[in-house]
Each structure stands twice: as C-alpha cells, then as structure tokens.
mmCIF file of the N, C-alpha and C atoms, coordinates in Angstrom:
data_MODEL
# 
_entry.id   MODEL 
# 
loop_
_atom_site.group_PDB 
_atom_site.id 
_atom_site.type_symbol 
_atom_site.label_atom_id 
_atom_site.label_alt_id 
_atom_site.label_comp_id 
_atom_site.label_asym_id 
_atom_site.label_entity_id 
_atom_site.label_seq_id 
_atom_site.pdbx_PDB_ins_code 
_atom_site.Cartn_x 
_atom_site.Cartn_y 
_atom_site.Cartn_z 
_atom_site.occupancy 
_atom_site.B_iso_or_equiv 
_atom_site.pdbx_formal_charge 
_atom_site.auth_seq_id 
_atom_site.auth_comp_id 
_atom_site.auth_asym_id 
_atom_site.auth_atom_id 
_atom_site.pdbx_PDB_model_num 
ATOM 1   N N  . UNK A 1 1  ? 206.088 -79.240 143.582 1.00 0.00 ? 1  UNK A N  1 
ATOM 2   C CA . UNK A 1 1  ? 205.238 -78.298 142.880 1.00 0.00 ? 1  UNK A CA 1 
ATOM 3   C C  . UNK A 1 1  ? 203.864 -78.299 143.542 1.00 0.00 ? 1  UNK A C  1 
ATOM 4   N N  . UNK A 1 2  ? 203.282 -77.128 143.829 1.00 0.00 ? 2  UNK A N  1 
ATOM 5   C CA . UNK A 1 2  ? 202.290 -77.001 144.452 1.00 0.00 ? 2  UNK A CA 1 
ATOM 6   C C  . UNK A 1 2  ? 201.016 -77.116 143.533 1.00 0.00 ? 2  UNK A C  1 
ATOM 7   N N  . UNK A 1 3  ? 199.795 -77.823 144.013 1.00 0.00 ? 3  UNK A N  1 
ATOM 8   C CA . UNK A 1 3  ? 198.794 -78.207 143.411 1.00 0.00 ? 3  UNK A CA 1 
ATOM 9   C C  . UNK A 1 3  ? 197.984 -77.378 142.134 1.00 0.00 ? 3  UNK A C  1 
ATOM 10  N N  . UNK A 1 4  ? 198.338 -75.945 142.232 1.00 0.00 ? 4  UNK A N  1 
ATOM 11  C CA . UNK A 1 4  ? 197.513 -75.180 141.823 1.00 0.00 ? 4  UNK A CA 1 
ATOM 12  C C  . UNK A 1 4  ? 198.481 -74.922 140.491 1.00 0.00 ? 4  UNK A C  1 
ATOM 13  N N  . UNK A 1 5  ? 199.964 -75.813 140.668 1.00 0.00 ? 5  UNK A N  1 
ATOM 14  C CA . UNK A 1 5  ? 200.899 -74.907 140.036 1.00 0.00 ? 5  UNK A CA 1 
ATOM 15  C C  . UNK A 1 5  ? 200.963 -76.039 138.658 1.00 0.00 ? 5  UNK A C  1 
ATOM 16  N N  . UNK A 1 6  ? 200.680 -77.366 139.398 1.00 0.00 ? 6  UNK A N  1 
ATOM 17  C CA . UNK A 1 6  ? 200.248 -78.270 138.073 1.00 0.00 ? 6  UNK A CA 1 
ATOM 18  C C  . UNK A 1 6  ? 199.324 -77.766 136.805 1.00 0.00 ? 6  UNK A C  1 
ATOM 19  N N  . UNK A 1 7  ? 198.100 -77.830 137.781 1.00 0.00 ? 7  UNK A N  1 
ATOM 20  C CA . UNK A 1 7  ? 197.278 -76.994 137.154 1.00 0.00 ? 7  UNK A CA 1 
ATOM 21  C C  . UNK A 1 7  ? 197.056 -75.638 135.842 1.00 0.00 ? 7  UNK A C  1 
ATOM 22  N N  . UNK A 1 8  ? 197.992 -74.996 136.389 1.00 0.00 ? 8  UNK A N  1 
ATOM 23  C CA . UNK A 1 8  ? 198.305 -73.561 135.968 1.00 0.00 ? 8  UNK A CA 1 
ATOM 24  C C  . UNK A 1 8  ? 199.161 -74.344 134.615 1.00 0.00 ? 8  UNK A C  1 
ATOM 25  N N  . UNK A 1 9  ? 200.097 -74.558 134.937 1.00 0.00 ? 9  UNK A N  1 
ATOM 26  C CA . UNK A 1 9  ? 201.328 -75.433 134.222 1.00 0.00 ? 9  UNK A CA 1 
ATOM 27  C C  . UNK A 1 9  ? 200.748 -76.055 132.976 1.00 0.00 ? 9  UNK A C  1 
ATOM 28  N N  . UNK A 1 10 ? 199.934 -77.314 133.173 1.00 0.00 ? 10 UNK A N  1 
ATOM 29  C CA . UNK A 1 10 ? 198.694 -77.602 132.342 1.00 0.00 ? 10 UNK A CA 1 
ATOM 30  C C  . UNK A 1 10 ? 198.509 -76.819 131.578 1.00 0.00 ? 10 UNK A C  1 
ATOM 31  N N  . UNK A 1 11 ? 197.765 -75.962 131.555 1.00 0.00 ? 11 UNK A N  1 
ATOM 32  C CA . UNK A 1 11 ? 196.925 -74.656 131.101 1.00 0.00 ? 11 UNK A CA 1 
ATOM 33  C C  . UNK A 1 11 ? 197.778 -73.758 129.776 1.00 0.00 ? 11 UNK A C  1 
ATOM 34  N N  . UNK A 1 12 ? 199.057 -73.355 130.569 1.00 0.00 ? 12 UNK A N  1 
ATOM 35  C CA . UNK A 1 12 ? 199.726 -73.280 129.537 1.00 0.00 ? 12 UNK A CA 1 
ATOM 36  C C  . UNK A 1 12 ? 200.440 -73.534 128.749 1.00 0.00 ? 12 UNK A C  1 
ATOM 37  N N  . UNK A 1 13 ? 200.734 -75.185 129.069 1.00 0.00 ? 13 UNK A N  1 
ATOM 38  C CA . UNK A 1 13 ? 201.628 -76.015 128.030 1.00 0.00 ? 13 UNK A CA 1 
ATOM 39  C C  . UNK A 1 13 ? 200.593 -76.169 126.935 1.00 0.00 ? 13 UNK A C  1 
ATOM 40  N N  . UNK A 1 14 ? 199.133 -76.399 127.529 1.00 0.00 ? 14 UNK A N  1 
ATOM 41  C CA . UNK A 1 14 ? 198.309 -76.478 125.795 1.00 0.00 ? 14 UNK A CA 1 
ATOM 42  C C  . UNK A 1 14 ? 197.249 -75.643 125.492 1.00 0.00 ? 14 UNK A C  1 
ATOM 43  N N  . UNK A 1 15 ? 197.751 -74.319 125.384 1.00 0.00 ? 15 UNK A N  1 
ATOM 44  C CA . UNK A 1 15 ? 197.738 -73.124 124.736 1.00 0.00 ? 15 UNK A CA 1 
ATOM 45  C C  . UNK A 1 15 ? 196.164 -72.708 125.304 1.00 0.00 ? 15 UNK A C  1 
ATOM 46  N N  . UNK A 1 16 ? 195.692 -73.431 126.598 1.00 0.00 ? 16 UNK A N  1 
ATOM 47  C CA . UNK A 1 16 ? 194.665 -73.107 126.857 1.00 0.00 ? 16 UNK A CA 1 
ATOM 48  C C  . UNK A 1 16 ? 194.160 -71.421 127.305 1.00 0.00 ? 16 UNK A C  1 
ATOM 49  N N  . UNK A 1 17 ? 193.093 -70.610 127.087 1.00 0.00 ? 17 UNK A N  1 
ATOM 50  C CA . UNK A 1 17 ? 192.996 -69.454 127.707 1.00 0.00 ? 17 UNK A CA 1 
ATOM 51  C C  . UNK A 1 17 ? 192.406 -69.335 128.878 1.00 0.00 ? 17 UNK A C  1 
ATOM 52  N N  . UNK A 1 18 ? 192.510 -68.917 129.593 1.00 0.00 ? 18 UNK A N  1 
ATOM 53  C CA . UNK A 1 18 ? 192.517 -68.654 131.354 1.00 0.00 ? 18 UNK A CA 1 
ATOM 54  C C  . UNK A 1 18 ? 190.485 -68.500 131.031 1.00 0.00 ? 18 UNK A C  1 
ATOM 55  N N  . UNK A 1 19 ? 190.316 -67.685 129.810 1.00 0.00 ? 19 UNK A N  1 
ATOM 56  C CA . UNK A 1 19 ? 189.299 -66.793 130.173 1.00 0.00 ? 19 UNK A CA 1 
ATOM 57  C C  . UNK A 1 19 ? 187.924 -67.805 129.468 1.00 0.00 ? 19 UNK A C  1 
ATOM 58  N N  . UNK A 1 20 ? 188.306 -69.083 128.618 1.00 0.00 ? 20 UNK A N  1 
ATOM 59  C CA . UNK A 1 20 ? 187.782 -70.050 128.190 1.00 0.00 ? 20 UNK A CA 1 
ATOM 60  C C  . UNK A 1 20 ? 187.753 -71.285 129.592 1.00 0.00 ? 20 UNK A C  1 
ATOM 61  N N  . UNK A 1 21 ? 188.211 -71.121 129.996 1.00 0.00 ? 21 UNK A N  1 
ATOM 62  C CA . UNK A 1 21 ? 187.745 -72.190 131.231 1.00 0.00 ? 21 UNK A CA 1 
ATOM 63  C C  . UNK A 1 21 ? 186.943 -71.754 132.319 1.00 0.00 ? 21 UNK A C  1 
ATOM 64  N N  . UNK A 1 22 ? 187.484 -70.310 132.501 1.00 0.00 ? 22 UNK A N  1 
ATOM 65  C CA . UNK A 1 22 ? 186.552 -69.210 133.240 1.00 0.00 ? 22 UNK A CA 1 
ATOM 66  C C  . UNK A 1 22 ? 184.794 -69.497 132.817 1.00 0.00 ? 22 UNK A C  1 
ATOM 67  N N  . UNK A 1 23 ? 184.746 -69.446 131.916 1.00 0.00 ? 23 UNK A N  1 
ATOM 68  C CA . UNK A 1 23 ? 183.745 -68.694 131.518 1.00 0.00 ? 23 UNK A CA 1 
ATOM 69  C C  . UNK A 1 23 ? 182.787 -70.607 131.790 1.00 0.00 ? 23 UNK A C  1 
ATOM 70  N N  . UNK A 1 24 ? 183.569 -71.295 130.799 1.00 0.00 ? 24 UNK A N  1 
ATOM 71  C CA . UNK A 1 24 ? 183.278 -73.233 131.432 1.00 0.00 ? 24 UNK A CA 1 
ATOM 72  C C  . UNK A 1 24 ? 182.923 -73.265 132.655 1.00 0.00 ? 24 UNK A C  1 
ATOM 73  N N  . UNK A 1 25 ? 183.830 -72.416 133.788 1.00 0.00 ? 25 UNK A N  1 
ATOM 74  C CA . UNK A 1 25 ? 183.598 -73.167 135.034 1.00 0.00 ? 25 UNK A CA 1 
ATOM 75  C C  . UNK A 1 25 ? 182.142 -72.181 135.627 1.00 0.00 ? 25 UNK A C  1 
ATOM 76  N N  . UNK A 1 26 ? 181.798 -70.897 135.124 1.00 0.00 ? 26 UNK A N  1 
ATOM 77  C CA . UNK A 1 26 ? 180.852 -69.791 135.049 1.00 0.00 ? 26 UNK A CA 1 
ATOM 78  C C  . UNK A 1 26 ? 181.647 -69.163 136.065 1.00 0.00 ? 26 UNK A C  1 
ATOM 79  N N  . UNK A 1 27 ? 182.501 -68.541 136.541 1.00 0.00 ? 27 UNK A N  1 
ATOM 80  C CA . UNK A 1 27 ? 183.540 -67.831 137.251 1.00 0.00 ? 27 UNK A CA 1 
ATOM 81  C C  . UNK A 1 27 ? 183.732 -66.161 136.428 1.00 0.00 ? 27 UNK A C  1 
ATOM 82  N N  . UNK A 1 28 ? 184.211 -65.719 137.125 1.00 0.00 ? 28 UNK A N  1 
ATOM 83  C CA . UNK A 1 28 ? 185.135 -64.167 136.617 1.00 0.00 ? 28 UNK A CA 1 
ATOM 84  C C  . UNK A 1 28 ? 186.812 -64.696 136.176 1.00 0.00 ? 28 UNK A C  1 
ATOM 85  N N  . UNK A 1 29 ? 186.990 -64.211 135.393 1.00 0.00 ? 29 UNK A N  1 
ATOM 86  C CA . UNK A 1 29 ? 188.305 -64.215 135.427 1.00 0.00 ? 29 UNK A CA 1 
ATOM 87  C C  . UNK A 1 29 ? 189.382 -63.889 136.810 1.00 0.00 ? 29 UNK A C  1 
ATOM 88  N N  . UNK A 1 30 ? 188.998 -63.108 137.243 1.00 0.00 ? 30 UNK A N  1 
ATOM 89  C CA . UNK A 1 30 ? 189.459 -63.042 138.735 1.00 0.00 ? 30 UNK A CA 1 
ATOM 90  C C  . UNK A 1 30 ? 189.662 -63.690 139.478 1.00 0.00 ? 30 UNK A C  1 
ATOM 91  N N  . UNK A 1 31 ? 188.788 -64.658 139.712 1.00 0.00 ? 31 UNK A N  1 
ATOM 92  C CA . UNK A 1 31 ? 188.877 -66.148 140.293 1.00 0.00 ? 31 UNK A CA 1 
ATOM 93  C C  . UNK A 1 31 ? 189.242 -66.906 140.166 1.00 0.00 ? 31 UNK A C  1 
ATOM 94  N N  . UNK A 1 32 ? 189.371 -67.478 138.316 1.00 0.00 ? 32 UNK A N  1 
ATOM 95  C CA . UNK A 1 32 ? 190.454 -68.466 138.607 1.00 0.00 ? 32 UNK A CA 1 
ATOM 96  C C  . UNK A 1 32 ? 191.641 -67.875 138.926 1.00 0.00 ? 32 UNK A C  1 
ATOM 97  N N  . UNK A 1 33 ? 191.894 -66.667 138.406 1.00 0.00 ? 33 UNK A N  1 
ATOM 98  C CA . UNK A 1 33 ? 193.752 -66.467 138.573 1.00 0.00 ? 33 UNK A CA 1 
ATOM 99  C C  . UNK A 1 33 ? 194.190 -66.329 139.727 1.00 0.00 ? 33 UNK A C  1 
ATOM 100 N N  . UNK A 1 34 ? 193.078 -65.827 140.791 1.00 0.00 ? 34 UNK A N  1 
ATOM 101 C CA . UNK A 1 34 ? 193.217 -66.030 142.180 1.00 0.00 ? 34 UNK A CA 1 
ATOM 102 C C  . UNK A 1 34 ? 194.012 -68.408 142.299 1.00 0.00 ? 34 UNK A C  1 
ATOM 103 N N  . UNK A 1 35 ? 192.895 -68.393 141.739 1.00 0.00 ? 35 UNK A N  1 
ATOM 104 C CA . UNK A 1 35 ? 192.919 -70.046 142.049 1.00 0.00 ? 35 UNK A CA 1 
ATOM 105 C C  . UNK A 1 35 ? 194.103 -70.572 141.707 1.00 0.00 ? 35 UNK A C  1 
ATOM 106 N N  . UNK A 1 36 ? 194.723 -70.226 140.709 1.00 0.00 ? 36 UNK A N  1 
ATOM 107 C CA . UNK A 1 36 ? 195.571 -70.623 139.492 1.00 0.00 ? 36 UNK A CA 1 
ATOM 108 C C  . UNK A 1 36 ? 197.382 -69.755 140.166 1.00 0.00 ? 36 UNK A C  1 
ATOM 109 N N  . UNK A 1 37 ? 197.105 -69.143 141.116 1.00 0.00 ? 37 UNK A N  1 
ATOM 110 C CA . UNK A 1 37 ? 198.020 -68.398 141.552 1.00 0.00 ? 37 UNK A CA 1 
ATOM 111 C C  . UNK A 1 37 ? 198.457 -68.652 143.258 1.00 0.00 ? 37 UNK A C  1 
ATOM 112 N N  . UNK A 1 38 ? 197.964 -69.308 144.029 1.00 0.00 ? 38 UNK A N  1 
ATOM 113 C CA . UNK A 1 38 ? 197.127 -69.508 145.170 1.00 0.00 ? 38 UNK A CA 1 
ATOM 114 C C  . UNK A 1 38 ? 196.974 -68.629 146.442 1.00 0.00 ? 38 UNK A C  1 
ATOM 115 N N  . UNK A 1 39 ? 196.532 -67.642 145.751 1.00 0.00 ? 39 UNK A N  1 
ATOM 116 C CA . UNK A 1 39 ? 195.675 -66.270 146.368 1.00 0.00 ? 39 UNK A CA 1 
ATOM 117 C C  . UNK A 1 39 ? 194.135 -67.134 147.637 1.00 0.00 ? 39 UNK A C  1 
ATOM 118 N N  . UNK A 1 40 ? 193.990 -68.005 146.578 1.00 0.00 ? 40 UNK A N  1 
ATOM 119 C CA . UNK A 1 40 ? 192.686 -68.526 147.159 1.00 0.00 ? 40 UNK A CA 1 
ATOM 120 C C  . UNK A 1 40 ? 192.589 -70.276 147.041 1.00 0.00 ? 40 UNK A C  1 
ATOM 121 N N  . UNK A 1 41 ? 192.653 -70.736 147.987 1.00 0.00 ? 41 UNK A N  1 
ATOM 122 C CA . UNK A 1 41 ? 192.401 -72.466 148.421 1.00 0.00 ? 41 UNK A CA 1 
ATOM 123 C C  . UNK A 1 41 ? 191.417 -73.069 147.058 1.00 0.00 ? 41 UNK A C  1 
ATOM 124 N N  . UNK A 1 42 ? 192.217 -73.831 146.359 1.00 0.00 ? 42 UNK A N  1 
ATOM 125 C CA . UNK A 1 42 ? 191.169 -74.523 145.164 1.00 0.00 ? 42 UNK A CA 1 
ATOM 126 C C  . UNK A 1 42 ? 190.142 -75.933 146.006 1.00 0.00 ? 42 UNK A C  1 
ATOM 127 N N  . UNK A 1 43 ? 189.064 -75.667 146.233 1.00 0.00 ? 43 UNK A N  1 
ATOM 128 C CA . UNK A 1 43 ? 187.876 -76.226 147.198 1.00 0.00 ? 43 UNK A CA 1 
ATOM 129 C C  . UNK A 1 43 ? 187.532 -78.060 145.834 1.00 0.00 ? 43 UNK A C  1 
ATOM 130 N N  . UNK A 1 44 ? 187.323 -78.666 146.617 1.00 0.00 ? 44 UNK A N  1 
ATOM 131 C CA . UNK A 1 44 ? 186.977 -79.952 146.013 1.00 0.00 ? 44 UNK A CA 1 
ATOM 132 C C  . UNK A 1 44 ? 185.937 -79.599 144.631 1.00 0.00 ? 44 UNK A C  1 
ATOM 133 N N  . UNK A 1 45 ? 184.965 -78.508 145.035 1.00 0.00 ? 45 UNK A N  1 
ATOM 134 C CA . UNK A 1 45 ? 183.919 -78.159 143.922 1.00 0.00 ? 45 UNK A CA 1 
ATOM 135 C C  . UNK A 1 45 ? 184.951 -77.742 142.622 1.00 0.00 ? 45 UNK A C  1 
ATOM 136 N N  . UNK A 1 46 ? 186.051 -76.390 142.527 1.00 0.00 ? 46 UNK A N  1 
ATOM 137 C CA . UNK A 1 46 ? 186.417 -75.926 142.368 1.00 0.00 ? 46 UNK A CA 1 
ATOM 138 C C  . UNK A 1 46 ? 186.999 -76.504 140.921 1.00 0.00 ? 46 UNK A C  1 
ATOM 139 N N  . UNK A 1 47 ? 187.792 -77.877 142.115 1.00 0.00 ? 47 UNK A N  1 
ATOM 140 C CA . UNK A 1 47 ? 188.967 -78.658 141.093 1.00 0.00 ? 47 UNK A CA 1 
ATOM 141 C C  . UNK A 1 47 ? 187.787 -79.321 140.508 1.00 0.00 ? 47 UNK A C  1 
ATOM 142 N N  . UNK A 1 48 ? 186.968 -79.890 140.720 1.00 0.00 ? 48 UNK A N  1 
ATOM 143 C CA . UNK A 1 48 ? 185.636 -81.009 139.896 1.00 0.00 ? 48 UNK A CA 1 
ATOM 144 C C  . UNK A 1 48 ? 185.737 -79.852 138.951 1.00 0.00 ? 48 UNK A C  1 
ATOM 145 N N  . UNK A 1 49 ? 185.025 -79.126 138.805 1.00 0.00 ? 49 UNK A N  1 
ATOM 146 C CA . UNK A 1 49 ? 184.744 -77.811 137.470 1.00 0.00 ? 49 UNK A CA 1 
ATOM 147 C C  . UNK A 1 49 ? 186.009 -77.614 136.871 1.00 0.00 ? 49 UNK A C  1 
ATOM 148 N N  . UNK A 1 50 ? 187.295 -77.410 137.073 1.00 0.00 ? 50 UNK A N  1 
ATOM 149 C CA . UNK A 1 50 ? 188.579 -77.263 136.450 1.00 0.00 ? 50 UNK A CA 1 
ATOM 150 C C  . UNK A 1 50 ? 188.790 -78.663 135.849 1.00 0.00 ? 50 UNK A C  1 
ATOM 151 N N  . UNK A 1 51 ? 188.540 -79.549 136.381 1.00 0.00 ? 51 UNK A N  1 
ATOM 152 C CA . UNK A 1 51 ? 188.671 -80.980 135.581 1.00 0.00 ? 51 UNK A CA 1 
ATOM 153 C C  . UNK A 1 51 ? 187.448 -81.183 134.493 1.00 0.00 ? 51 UNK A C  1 
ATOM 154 N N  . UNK A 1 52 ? 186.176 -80.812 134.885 1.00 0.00 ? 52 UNK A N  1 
ATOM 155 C CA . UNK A 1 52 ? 185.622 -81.064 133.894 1.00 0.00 ? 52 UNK A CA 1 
ATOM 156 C C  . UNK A 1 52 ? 185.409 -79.715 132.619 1.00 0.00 ? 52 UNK A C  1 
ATOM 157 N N  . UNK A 1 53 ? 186.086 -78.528 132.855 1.00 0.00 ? 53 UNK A N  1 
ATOM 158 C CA . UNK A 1 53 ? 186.246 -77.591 132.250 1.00 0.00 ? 53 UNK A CA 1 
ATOM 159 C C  . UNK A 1 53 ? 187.636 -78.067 130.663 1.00 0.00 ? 53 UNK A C  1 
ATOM 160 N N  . UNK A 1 54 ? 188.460 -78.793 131.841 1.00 0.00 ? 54 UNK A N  1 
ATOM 161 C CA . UNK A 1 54 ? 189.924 -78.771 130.842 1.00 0.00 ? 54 UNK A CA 1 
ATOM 162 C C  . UNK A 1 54 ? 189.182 -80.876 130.316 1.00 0.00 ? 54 UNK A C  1 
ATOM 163 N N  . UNK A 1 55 ? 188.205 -81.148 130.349 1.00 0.00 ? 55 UNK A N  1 
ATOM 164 C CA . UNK A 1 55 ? 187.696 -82.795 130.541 1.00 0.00 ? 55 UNK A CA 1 
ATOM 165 C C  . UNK A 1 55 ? 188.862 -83.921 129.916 1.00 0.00 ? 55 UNK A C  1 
ATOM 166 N N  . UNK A 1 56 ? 189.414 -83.623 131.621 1.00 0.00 ? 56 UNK A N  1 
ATOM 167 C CA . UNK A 1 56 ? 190.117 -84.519 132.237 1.00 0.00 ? 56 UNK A CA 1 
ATOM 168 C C  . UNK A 1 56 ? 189.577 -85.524 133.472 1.00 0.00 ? 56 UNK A C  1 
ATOM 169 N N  . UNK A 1 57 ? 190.275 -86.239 133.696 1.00 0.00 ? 57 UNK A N  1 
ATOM 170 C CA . UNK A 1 57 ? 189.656 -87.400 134.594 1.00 0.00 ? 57 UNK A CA 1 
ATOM 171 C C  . UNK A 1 57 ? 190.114 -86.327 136.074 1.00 0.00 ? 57 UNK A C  1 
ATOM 172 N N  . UNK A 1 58 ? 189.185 -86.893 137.090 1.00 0.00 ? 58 UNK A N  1 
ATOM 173 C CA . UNK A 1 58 ? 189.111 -85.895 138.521 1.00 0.00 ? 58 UNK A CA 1 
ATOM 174 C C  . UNK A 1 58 ? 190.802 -86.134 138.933 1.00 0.00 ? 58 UNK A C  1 
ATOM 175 N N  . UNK A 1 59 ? 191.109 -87.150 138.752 1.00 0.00 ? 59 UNK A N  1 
ATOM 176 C CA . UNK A 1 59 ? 192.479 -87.732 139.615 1.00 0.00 ? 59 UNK A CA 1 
ATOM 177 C C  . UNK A 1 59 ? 193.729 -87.208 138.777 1.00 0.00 ? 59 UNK A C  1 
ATOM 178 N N  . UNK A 1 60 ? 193.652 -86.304 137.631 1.00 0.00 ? 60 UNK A N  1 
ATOM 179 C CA . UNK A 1 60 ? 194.527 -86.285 136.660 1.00 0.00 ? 60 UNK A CA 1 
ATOM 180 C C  . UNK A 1 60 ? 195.981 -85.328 137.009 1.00 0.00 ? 60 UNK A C  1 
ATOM 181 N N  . UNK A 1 61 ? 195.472 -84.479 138.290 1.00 0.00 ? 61 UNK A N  1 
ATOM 182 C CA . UNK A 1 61 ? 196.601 -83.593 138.550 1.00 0.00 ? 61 UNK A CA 1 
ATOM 183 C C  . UNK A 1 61 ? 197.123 -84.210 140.457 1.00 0.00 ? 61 UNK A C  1 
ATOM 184 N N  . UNK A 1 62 ? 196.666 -85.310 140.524 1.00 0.00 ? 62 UNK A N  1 
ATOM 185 C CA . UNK A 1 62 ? 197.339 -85.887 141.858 1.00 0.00 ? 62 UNK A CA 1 
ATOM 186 C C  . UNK A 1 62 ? 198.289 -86.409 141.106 1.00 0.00 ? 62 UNK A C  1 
ATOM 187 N N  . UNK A 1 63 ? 198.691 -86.931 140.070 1.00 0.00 ? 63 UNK A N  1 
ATOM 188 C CA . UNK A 1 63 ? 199.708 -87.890 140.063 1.00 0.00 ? 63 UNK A CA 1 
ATOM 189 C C  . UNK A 1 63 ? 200.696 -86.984 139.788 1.00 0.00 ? 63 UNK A C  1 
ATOM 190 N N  . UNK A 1 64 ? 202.042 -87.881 139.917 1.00 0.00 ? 64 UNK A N  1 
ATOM 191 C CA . UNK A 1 64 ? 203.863 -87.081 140.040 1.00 0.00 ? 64 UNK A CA 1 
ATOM 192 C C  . UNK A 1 64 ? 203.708 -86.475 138.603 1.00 0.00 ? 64 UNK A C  1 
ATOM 193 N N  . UNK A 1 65 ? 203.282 -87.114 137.479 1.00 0.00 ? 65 UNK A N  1 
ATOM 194 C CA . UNK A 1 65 ? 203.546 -86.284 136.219 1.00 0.00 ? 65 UNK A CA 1 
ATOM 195 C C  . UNK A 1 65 ? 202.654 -85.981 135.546 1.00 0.00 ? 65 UNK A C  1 
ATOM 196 N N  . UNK A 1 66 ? 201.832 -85.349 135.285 1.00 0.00 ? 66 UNK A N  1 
ATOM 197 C CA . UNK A 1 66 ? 201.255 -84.833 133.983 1.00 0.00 ? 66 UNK A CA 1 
ATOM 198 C C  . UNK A 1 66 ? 200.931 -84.621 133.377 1.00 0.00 ? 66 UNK A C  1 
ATOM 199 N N  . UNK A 1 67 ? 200.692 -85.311 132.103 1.00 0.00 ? 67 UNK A N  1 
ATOM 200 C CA . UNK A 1 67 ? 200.886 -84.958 130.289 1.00 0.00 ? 67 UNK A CA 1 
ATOM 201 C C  . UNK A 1 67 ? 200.188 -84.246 129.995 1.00 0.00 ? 67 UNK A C  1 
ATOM 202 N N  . UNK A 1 68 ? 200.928 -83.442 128.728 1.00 0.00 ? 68 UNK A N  1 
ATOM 203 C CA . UNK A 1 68 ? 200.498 -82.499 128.204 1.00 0.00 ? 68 UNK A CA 1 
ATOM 204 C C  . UNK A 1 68 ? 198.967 -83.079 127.721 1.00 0.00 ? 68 UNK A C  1 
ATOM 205 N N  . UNK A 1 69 ? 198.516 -82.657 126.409 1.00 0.00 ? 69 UNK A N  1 
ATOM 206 C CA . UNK A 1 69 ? 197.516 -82.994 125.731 1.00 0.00 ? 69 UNK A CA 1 
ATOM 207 C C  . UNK A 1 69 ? 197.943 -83.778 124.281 1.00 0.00 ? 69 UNK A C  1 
ATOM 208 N N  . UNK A 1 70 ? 199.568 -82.752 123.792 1.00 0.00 ? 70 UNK A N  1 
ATOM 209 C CA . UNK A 1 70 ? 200.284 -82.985 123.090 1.00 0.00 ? 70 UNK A CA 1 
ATOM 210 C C  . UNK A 1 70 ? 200.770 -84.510 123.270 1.00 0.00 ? 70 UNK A C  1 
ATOM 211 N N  . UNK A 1 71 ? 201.055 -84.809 124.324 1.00 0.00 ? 71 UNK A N  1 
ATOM 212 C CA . UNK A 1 71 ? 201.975 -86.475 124.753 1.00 0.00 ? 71 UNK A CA 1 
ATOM 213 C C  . UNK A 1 71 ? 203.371 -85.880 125.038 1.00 0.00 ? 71 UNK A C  1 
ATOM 214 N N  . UNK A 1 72 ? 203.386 -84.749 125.428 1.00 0.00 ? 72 UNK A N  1 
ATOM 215 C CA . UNK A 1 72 ? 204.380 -84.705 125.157 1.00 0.00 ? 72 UNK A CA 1 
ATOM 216 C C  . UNK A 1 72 ? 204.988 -84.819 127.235 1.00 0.00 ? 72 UNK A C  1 
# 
C-alpha cells in the first residue's frame, strides 16, 4: 500500500472530513486530494501538518499497520 494510501485509508476509517484537515493544515481542498490521491509527492512539511492536523505521532503511518482511532 502506497504511503499516501495509508493515509487516505486513515481518514476514512474515522469519519474524518478531507475539508477539516484542509483547512488544519491551511491548504485548499485541492491539495490535499491531490496529496491524498498521489497526483502530487506528500513533501516531509506536508506529512508533519497531516500528522499534526489528524495529532498523531510523526512516525504513525511508517509502520506495517495502522489503527484506527476506534482500536479497531
């Protein structure tokens, strides 16, 4: 699974809105879904703001699995 696809994956297992993290990271909506789709390379700045947007730890989408928010 490709990096962006964790990510994305994330996002909508806990009911997060695209346009609430957008707005967290100060972005267009355009951009993340570019990001979130991989239209466009997610840059070290990018993922820091997506981690501290969804405030998760920086390292949280390198590892093999996961978790929801749920535990699940």
């Amino acid at each position: 699974m490709a990096f962006y696809e964790k990510i994305s994956d994330y996002i909508e297992q806990n009911g997060i809105k695209q346009t609430f993290i957008a707005d967290k990271c100060g972005w267009t909506k355009q951009k993340l879904y570019n990001l979130l789709h991989g239209r466009n390379r997610i840059s070290v700045e990018d993922y820091e703001a997506i981690c501290e947007a969804l405030s998760v730890p920086f390292d949280f989408f390198c590892t093999k699995k996961t978790k929801t928010t749920s535990g699940s």
